[in-house]
N, C-alpha and C positions, 0 to 999 in steps of 0.2 A: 923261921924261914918264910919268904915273904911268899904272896902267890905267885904263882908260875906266867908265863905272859903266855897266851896262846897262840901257835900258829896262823897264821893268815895268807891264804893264796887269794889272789885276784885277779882274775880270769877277767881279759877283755871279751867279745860278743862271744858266744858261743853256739856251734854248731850240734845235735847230737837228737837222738829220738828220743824222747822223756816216755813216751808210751808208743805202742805201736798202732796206735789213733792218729798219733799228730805227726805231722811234717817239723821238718830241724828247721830251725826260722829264716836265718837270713837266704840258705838252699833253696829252700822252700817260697820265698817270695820273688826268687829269681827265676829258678824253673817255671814258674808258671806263667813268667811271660812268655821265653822263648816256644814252649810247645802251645800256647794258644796261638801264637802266631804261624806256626809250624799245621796245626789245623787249619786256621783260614787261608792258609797257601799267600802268608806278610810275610815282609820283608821285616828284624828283630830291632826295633827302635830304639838307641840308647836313650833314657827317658831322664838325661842333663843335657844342658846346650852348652855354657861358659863355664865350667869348673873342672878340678880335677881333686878328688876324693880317695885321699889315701888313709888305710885304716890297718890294723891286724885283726886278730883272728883266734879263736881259740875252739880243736875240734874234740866235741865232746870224750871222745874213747881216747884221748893223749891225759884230758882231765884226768880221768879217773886213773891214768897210771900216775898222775903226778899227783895225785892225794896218798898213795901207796907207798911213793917217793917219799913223799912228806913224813907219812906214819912211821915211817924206817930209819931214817937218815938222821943220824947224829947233828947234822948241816940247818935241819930247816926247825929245830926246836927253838920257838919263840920267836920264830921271823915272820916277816911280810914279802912276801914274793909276786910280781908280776908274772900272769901266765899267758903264753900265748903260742900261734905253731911256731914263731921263732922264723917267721918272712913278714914282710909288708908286702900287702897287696891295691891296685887300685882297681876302683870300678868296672873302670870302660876295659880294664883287661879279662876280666870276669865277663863280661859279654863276648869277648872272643872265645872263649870256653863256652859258652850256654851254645854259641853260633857254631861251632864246632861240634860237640855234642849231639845238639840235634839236626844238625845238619840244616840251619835258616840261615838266611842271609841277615832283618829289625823288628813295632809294640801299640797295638790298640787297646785302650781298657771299656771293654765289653763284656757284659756277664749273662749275654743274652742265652749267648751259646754253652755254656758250662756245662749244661744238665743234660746237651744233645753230643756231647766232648764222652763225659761218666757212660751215658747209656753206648756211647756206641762202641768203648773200646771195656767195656765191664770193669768200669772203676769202683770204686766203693764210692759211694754217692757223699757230695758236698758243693761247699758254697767257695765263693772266691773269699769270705770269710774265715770261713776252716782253713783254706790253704795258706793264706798267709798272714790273716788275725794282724795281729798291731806289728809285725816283723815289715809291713809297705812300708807305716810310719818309722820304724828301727831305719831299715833300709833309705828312706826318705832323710832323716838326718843324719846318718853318716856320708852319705853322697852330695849332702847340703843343699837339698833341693828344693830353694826355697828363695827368699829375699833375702839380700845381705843384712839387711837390719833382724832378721829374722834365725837367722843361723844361729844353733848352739853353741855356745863360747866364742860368738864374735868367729864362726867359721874356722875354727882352731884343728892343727889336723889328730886324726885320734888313733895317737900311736902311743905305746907304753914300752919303756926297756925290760928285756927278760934278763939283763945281764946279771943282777945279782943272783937270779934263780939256777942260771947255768953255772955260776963259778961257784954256788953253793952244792952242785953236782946233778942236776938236773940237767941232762943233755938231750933228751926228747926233741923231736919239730915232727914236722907234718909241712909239709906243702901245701899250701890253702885251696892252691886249684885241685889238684888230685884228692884236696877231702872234700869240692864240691860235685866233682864228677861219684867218686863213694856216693854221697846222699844220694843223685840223681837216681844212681843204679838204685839205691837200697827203698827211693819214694817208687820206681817201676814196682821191684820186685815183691810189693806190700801195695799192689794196687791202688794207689796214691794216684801215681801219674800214668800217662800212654807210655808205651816201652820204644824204643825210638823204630827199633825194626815194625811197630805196628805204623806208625807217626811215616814211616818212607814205603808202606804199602798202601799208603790211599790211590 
């Protein structure tokens, strides 16, 4: 009997807390514009001019139900499965969630103020570093923010089908905006970020 072929899920970007140290990345490198600007009493700046960036999304706690899926399921023995929440989302509509959320109307990148942000609202102390580590760059090439000759895969959009994963019995989704509003809440509630009712009593 020959070897077995193993399973393979392939999760586009993923959202989720690996520790309760770190921010979920791509949340995490967007939150932090919207409430820095929400501090300085700015306006939340879409940070594209000519593009439109459509991508999916994969949030980490669907993951881990779809490895359980996997472990169980007659369906996904020896397969390659796309994972993802099962929507497409783009950019500039995630900023009407960040603008919503925290209630800002647009983006400075200043890291003057960070450490007067932590002290005043008793964050757990860090850098613009910590908060969103290479998730800018993540962020910065899925939204193609850059020069045309310079864009990943000649600017290609980065979407994957989940179809063979659903019709192999995987019915899972997630709404991508409502698991970025989840992070928002879950980066408050682990003093990560300002909590939005501190952020609309200055």
């Amino acid at each position: 009997m020959g070897a077995q072929r193993p399973l393979r899920l392939d999760p586009n970007d993923s959202s989720s807390f690996p520790k309760r140290s770190e921010l979920p990345k791509i949340p995490g490198a967007m939150s932090g514009a919207a409430w820095f600007c929400k501090y300085l009493n700015r306006p939340l700046v879409y940070p594209l001019v000519n593009d439109i960036s459509y991508v999916n999304h994969v949030d980490g706690r669907m993951m881990g139900r779809a490895f359980i899926w996997a472990c169980t399921s007659p369906n996904a023995h020896g397969q390659s499965f796309n994972l993802d929440n099962g929507d497409v989302w783009e950019f500039r509509s995630m900023w009407h969630v960040l603008s919503r959320y925290y209630n800002v109307p647009l983006a400075a990148k200043d890291e003057s103020f960070t450490l007067a942000i932590v002290d005043k609202f008793g964050l757990r102390t860090f850098t613009l570093e910590d908060l969103a580590g290479q998730s800018v760059q993540n962020v910065d090439i899925q939204m193609n923010n850059c020069e045309e000759h310079q864009k990943l895969g000649g600017g290609r959009v980065w979407i994957k089908s989940r179809v063979k994963l659903t019709q192999a019995g995987f019915t899972d989704c997630v709404d991508t905006e409502e698991m970025a509003v989840h992070y928002f809440d879950q980066m408050a509630t682990d003093k990560l970020l300002p909590t939005r009712k501190q952020l609309d009593g200055m």
